[in-house]
N, C-alpha and C positions, 0 to 999 in steps of 0.2 A: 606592557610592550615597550615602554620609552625607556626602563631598562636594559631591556638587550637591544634594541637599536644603537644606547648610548654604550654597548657593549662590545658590539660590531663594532663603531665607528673609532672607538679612543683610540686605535693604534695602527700601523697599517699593514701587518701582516694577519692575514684571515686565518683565524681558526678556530676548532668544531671540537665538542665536546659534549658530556655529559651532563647536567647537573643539577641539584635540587634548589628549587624556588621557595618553598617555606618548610616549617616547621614538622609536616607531613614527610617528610625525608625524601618521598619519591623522586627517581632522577630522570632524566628527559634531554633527549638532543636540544644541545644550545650550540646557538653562533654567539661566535665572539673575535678578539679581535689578540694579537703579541704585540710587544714594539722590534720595532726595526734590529737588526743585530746591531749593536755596538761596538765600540772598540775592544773591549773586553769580554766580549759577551759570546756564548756558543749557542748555537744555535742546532739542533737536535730531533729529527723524528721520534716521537712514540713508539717503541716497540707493546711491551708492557707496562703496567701497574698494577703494583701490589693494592690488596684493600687492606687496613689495616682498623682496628674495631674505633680508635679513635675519627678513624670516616664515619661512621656510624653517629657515634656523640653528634659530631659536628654537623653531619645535616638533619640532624634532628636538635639542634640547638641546645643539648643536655647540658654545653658548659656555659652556656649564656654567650659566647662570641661570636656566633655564626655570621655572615654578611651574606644574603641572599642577592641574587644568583650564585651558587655557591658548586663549586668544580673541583670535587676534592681529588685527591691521590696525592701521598709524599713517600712515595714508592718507586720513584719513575727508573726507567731504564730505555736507552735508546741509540742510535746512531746519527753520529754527529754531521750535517748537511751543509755548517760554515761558521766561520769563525772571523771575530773583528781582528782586527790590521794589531792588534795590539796582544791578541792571546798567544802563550807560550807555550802552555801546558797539553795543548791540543788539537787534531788537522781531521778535516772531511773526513770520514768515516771509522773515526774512534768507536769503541763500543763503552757509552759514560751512564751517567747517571747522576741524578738530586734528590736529594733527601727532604728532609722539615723544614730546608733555611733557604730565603732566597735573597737574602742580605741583610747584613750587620753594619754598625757604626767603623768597625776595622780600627779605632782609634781610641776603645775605654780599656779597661785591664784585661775582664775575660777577653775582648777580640785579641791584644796583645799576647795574650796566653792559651792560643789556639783554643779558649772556649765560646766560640760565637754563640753558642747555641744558650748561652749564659750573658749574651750583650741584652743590655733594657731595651736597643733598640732595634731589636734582629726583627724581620720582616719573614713572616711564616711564606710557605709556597703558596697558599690557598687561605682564602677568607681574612687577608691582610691588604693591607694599605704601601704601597710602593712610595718611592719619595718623592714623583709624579702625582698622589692622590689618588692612582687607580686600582682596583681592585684586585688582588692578585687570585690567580687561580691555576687551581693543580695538574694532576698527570692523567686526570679520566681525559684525556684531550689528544689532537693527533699532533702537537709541535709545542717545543719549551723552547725558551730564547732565556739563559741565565749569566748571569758573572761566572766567567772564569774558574774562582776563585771556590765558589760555591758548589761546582762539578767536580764529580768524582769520576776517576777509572776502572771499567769494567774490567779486571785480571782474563785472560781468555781460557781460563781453565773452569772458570762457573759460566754455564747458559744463563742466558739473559734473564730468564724468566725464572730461574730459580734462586737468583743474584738479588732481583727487584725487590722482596722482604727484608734483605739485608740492613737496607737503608733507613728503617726505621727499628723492626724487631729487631736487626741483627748489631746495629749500634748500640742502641738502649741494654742490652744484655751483656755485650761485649764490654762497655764503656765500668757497668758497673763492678764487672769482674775485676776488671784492672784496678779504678780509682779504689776500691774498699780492702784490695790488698787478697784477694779470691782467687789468684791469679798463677798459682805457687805448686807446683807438682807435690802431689800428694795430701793434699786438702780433700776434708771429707765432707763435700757442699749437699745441700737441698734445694730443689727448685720445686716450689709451688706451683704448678697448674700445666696442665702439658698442653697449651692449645700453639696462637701464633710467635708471643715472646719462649713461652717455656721448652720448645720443641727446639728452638735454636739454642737458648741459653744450657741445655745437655750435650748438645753437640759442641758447644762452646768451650764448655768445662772440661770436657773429656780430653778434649784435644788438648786444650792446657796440662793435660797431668790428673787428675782430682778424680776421687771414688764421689761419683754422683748418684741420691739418692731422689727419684720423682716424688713428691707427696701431690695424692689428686682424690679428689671426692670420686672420684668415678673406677674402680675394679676393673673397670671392660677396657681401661686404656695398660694395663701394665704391662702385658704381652709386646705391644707397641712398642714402651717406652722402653722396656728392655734389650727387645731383639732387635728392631729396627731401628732405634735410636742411642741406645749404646751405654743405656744406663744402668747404671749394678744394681742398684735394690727399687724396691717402691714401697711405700707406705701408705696405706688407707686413712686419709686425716677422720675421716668416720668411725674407725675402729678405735677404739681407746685402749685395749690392749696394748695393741700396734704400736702408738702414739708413746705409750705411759711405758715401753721396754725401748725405745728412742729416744729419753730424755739425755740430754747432753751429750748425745752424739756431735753435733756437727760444728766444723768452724766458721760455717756461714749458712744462710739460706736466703736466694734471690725469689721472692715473692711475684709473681707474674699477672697474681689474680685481679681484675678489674670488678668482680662483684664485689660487695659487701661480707665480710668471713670473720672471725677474730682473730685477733695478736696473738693472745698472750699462750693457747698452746704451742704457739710459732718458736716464740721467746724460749718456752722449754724447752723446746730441744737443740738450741742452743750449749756447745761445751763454755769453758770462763772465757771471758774475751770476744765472746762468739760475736757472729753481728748479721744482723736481720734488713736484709736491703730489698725495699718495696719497690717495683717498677711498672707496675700497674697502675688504674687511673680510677678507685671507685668512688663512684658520684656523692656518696654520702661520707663522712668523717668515720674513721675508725678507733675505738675505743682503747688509749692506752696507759694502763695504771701504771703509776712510776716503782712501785716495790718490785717488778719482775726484772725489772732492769738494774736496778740498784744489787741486787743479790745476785751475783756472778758476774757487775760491770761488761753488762750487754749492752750492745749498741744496736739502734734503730737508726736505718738512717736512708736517704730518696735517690733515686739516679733515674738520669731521662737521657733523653741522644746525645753525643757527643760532638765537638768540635771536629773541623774540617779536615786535621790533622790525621786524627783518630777514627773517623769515620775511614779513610785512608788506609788506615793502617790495617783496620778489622777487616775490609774488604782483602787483602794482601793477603793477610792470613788464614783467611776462607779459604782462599785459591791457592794456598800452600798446603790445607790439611783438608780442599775437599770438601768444604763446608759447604753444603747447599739448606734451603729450606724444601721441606715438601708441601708443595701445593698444588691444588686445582684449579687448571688454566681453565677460563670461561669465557664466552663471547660476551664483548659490553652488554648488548640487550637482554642479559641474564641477569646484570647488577645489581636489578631491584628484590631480586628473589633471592641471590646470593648476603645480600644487608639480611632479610629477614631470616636464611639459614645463620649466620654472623651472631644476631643477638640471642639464636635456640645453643652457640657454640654449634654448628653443625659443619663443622670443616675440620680437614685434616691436612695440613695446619692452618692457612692461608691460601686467600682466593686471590690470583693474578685474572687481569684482564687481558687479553690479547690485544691490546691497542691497532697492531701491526696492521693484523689480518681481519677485525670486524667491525675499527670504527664505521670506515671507509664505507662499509654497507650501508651504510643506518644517515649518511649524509643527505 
């Protein structure tokens, strides 16, 4: 209890949320507490939040960082309610949003080079340490108070709630498209896994130009990934057939998967040059011999969210080509049942919470 009392009290703007207490993941109304808007700082009602599978991880402490009381979401999307005497970029009823960062050093190389998301000293939105000492915490919540600098603009041609996955899946997929050179009208790409990053990163590609081909353990999704998502071919990474008349097709393949799975049929189908860009997060080490890589000068290589910049920009071009995610909007007090559809993969794509319209209830 002397935790959320000291949780209430650190800062003087009240605020209510969700969140899990230990390692059991379950989440449960919490009071707690924002700081004051600042100079810089915007300050924003909750509309939505995305769930993204790394919520999961983290209240259940699978990557060992959690910090209990823990109020995840880096999904957030909302309407702007005030803004310090100093911000530029934004006025009372913007429609914005925050992603994974809630502040950087601003002064090593990455921040120089619009990659905060790459500063040592970036402070996540949730289960980090502020430069105050206090606990930060996410978007299951009904008000965010952020820098400036760290908000992004909601384009008004994506709903909000379809916008919200953007911020995490829609960077992380986007980001790696660009930096690994994927990027190029007429690339013949693979994307591993069609669930919350793989459903955006087809829509991604597409739009860029590129014959995109789904590879997915699962048959029942291709129908999907075809017609409604907009991709040319699919391949059964279970069939070997399939697999073995694939080899060296492709000039890239964006890995999505967060289980555990292997490389090296990945690597083959790979053409020369090809390159193999993991954006998944799975908890165990994956297996990679260097001979598949050496023979055709294949490249493996990692991408996670991107800079403030870039986050920016992916958002821009959503709203230029239309990009939305699909998801199932849910009432908060569904959260815990929607975690355990989450880890069966039982969504199509991503679960949004309705922040707007059900914290409010549950107060």
């Amino acid at each position: 209890m002397a935790a959320i009392k000291a949780a209430e009290q650190e800062h003087p703007v009240p605020a209510f949320g969700w969140a899990a207490r230990d390692q059991s993941g379950v989440l449960s109304p919490f009071n707690f507490s924002r700081r004051a808007t600042g100079e810089k700082d915007v300050k924003f009602k909750v509309l939505y939040c995305g769930i993204c599978h790394s919520d999961l991880h983290m209240i259940k402490n699978e990557w060992g960082i959690a910090t209990y009381p823990l109020v995840p979401g880096h999904e957030i999307v909302g309407q702007v309610t005030e803004v310090g005497s100093q911000v530029t970029k934004f006025s009372p009823g913007d429609r914005v949003g925050v992603g994974c960062i809630a502040a950087s050093c601003r002064s090593c190389d990455s921040c120089i080079h619009d990659l905060e998301n790459h500063c040592p000293k970036a402070i996540p939105i949730y289960s980090g340490h502020s430069s105050d000492g206090t606990v930060t915490y996410g978007g299951y919540s009904d008000v965010m108070v952020c820098d400036e600098h760290f908000v992004v603009r909601i384009p008004d041609a994506l709903p909000l709630q379809f916008a919200a996955p953007l911020l995490c899946a829609g960077i992380t997929v986007y980001s790696a498209l660009r930096y690994y050179g994927l990027d190029r009208p007429g690339m013949n790409l693979a994307v591993v896994g069609l669930g919350g990053l793989g459903h955006v990163a087809v829509k991604f590609a597409r739009a860029m130009g590129a014959q995109v081909t789904v590879i997915s353990t699962s048959p029942a999704k291709k129908d999907d990934a075809i017609q409604n998502l907009g991709a040319d071919s699919f391949l059964i990474s279970r069939d070997q057939e399939e697999m073995k008349a694939a080899m060296g097709r492709f000039d890239g393949i964006v890995d999505t998967v967060s289980a555990d799975h292997p490389l090296v049929p990945l690597i083959g189908l790979l053409k020369t040059n090809g390159k193999l860009v993991l954006v998944g997060a799975p908890t165990k080490p994956l297996e990679l011999p260097a001979f598949p890589l050496l023979k055709g000068r294949k490249m493996v290589g990692g991408s996670g969210i991107g800079g403030m910049k870039e986050t920016q920009e992916m958002l821009d071009f959503a709203g230029k080509h239309g990009i939305a995610a699909e998801v199932e909007v849910i009432p908060v007090e569904y959260v815990n049942k929607a975690m355990e559809r989450l880890e069966k993969a039982d969504v199509k794509y991503r679960f949004v919470i309705d922040v707007g319209n059900t914290l409010l209830k549950n107060a």
